[in-house]
C-alpha positions as CSV (number, residue, x, y, z in Angstrom):
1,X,143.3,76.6,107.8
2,X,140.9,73.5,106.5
3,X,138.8,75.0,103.6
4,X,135.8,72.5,102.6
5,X,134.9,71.4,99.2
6,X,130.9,73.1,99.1
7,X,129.9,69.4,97.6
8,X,130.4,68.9,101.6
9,X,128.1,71.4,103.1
10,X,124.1,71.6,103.0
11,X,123.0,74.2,101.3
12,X,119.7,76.2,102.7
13,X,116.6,76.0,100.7
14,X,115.9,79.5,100.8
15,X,119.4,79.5,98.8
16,X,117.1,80.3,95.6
17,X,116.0,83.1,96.4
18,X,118.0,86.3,95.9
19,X,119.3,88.3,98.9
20,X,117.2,91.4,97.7
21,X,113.9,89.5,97.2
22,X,111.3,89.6,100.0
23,X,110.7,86.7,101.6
24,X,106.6,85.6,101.3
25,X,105.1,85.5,105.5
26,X,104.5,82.1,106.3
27,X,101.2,81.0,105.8
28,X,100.2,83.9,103.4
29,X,99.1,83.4,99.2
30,X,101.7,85.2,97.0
31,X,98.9,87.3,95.1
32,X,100.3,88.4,91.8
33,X,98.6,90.5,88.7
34,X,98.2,89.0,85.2
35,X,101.2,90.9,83.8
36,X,103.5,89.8,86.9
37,X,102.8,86.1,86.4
38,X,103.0,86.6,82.5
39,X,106.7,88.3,83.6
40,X,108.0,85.6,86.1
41,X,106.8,83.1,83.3
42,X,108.3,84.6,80.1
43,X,111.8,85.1,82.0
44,X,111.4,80.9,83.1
45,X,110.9,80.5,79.1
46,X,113.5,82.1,78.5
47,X,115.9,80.5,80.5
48,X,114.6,77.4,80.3
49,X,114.4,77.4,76.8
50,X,117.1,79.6,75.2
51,X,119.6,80.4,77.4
52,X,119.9,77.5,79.4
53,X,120.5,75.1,76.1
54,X,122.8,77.6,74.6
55,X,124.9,77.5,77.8
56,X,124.9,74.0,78.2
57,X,126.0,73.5,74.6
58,X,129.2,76.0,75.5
59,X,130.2,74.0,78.5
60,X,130.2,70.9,76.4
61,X,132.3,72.4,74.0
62,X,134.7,74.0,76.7
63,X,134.7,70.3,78.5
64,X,135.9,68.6,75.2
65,X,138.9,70.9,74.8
66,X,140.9,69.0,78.3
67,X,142.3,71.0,81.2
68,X,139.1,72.2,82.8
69,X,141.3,74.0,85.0
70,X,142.5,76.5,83.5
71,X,139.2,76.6,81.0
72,X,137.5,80.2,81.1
73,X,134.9,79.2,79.5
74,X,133.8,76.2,81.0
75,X,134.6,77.7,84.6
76,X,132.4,80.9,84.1
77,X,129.8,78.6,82.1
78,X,129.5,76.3,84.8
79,X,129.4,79.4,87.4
80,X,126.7,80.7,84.7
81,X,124.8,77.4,84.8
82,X,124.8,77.4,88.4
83,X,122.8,80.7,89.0
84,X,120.5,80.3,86.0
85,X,119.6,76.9,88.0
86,X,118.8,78.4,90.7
87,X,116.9,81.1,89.4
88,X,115.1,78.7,87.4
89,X,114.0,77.2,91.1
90,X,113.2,80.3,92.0
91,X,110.9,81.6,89.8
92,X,109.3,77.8,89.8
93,X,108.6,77.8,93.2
94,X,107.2,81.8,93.1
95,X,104.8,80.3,89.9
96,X,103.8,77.2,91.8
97,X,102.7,79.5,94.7
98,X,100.8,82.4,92.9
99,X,97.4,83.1,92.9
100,X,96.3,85.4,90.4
101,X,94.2,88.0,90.9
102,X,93.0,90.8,88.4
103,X,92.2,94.1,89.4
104,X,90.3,94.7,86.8
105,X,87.9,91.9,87.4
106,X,86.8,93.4,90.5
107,X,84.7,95.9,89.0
108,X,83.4,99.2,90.9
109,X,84.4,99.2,94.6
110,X,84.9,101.8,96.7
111,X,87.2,99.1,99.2
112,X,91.2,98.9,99.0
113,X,92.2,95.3,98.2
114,X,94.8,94.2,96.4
115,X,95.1,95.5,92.7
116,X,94.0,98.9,93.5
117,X,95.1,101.5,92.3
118,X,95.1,104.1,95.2
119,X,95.2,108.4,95.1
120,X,96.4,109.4,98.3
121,X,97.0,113.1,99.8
122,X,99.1,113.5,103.0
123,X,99.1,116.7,105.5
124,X,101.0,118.8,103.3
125,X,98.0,118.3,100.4
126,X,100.3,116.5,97.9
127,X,98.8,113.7,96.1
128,X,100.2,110.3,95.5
129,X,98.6,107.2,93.5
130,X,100.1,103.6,93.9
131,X,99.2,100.3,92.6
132,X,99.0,97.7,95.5
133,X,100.8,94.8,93.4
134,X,102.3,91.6,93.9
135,X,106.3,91.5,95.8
136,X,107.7,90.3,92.6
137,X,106.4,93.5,90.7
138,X,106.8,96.1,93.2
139,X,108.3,99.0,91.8
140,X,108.1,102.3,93.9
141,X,109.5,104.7,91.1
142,X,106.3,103.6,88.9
143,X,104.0,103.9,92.0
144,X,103.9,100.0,92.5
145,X,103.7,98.8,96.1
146,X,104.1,95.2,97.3
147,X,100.5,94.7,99.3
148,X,102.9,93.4,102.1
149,X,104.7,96.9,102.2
150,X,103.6,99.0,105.3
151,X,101.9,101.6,102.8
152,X,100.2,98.7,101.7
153,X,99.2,97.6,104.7
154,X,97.9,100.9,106.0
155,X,95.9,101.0,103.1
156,X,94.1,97.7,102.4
157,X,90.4,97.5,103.6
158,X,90.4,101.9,103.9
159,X,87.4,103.0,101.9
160,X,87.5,106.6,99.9
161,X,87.6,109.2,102.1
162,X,89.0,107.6,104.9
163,X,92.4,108.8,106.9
164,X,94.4,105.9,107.6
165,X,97.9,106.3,109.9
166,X,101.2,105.1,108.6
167,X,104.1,105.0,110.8
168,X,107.3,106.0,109.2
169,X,110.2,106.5,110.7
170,X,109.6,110.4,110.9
171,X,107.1,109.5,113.1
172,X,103.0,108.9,112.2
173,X,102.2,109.9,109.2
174,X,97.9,110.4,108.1
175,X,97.3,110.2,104.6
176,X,93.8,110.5,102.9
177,X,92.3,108.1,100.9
178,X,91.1,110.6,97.8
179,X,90.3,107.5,95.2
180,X,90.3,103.9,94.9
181,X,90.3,102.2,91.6
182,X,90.6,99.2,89.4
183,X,92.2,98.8,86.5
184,X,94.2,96.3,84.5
185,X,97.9,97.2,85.2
């Protein structure tokens, strides 16, 4: 069996992004909150600025002491190095791209777009509120939908008191609209 050195093969650019990231539609803005582009850029500080240094200091060390080898440290330094690079893209590229938008500059609409904060109640009268956020701060156990999510997507342009249809894979699904709101988040 012929293994190849990966200095050999082309790498995919979408190699940046993580395998558990969604992937932005062609052709569509990656809309992001205030506090989600302040998140994407502290972590790119941080990286950038302390870890990154810190690590590359190690490897140097590691690299002085000979056989590289057998060298943990420079080995899983290097490794390191490797993915905080390529997060490092990846959170450039996602910063580059963004368009900002704050909910709570919106002011009083009775509309969904994105940064609302939406009450829901489905057939069985339980209410539900979710944020329609950016995909890099979606967070479902907080109530935090990405606005390309299918809830999302049901949702956006639905006025209060409106019953939009979700299809789920239980079938169709109506849900209410009971409120729509904007609010810093």
């Amino acid at each position: 069996m012929v293994t190849m050195s990966k200095a050999f093969t082309k790498e995919n650019e979408d190699d940046d992004e993580p395998d558990d990231t969604p992937k932005l539609p062609k052709g569509l803005k990656n809309y992001i909150t205030p506090a989600g582009h302040q998140r994407l850029k502290d972590e790119f500080d941080q990286l950038w600025k302390v870890e990154r240094p810190e690590l590359v200091k190690t490897i140097t060390w590691a690299a002085s002491n000979g056989d590289r080898s057998e060298n943990g440290d420079y080995i899983y330094g290097k490794r390191r190095l490797r993915e905080i690079d390529r997060r490092l893209r990846f959170l450039s590229k996602r910063l580059d791209n963004a368009e900002v938008v704050d909910p709570a500059q919106r002011g009083e609409c009775d509309q969904v777009f994105f940064g609302a904060t939406v009450t829901i109640c489905n057939s069985q009268g339980e209410e539900n509120t979710y944020s329609i956020v950016g995909m890099d701060e979606a967070d479902p156990g907080r109530g935090r939908i990405s606005w390309i999510s299918p809830l999302a997507k049901a949702l956006l342009k639905a006025h209060e008191g409106d019953v939009v249809r979700l299809h789920t894979p239980g079938g169709l699904e109506e849900l209410e609209v009971v409120e729509i709101r904007y609010e810093a988040l």
